[in-house]
Each structure stands twice: as C-alpha cells, then as structure tokens.
C-alpha positions in Angstrom: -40.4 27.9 152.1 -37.0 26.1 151.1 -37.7 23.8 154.0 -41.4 22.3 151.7 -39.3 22.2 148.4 -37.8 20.0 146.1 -33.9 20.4 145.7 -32.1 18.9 143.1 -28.1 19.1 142.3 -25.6 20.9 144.2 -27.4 23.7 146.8 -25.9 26.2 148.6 -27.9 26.4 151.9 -27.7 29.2 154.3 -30.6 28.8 156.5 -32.9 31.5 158.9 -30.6 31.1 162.4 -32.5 30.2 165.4 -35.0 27.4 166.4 -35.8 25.8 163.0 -31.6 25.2 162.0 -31.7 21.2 163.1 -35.1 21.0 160.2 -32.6 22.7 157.7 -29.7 20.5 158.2 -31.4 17.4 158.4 -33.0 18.3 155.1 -29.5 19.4 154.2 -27.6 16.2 155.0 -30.4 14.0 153.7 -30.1 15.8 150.1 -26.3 15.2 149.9 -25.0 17.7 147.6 -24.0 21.0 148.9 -22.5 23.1 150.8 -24.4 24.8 153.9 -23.0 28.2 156.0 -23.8 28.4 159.7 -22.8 29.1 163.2 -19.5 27.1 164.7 -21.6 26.1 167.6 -20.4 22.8 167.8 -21.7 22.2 171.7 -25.9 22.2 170.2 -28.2 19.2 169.0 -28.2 19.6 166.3 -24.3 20.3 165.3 -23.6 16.9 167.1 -26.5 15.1 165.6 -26.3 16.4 161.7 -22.8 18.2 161.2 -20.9 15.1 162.1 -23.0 13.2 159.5 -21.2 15.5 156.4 -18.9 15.2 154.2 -16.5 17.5 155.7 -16.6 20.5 157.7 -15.0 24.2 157.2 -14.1 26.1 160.3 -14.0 29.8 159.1 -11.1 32.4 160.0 -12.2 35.3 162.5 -16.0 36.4 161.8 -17.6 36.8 158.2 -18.0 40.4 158.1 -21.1 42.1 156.2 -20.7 44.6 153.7 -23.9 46.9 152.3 -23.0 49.0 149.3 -19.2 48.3 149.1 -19.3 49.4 152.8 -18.4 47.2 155.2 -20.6 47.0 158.3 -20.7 45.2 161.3 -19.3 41.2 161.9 -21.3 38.3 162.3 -22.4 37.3 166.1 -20.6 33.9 166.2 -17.9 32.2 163.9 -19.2 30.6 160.8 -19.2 26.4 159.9 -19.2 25.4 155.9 -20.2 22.4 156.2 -20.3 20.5 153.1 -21.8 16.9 151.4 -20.6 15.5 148.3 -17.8 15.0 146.2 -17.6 18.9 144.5 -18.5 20.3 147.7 -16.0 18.6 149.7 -12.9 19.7 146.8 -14.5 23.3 147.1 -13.5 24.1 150.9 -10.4 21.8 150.5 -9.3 24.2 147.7 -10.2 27.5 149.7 -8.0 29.3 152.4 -11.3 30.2 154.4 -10.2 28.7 157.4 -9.6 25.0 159.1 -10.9 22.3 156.4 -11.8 19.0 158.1 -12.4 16.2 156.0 -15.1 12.8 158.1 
C-alpha cells in the first residue's frame, strides 16, 4: 500500500481512481517531488483543495488512449491532469507538448 509507505526523491504517482484519490494527493502534495496523472475533474474536493496547492498543472490533449500488446484499445473515461511538485517536475511538463502547461 503506496498510501502506508515511505517515498523519498522524485515519484511518479498514478493513483487507484475513485473514493480514496484526495488520501493520494494529499500524500502527494505533502511529499513535494513528483509528478502525479489523474482525472481533469477540476469541479471535486479534492482538485480544489490539493491540485491548486502544486507546482504546476498539465491539462492533457484529447483522452490518453490504452494500448495492450502494441494494440491500441479503448480511451480513458475522462481527460487526464499531470499535476506536478517541484523544481524537475515542474521543467518536465513545461518541456512536453502534452497539452495546456499551467505554471501556480
């Protein structure tokens, strides 16, 4: 359980979705180094209450599609949110072209 462990340096975080998501970001942002991938669902608790608290925030392009053998499946059920904390983490989605980059 990620949630009852130590972390130490730069994590990349991409937690169970569903009820437990604010425990995993608030662990997240108190750690402080990392980059975390979840749902754009910017109108919850615990976006408004943890998300805004990063770094800076990645707004993907379209829906992260899933791929199983080189074959490429369905999409993901929602857009996706890199959110990330700490220096490294914050250069990474500025240097990418995966979507809207936000720095706070």
């Amino acid at each position: 359980d990620g949630l009852k462990q130590d972390w130490y340096g730069t994590v990349w975080m991409n937690p169970p979705y569903g009820k437990f998501t604010p425990d995993w970001m608030e662990k997240f942002i108190e750690h402080g180094d990392g980059i975390a991938l979840v749902f754009a669902r910017t109108d919850t608790k615990w976006f408004q209450e943890h998300c805004v608290r990063a770094d800076a925030l990645l707004f993907g392009k379209g829906r992260l599609a899933f791929y199983k053998n080189g074959e490429k499946g369905g999409n993901a059920a929602s857009g996706s949110l890199f959110v990330a904390c700490g220096e490294k983490s914050v250069e990474a989605l500025r240097n990418s072209n995966l979507g809207f980059f936000v720095e706070l």
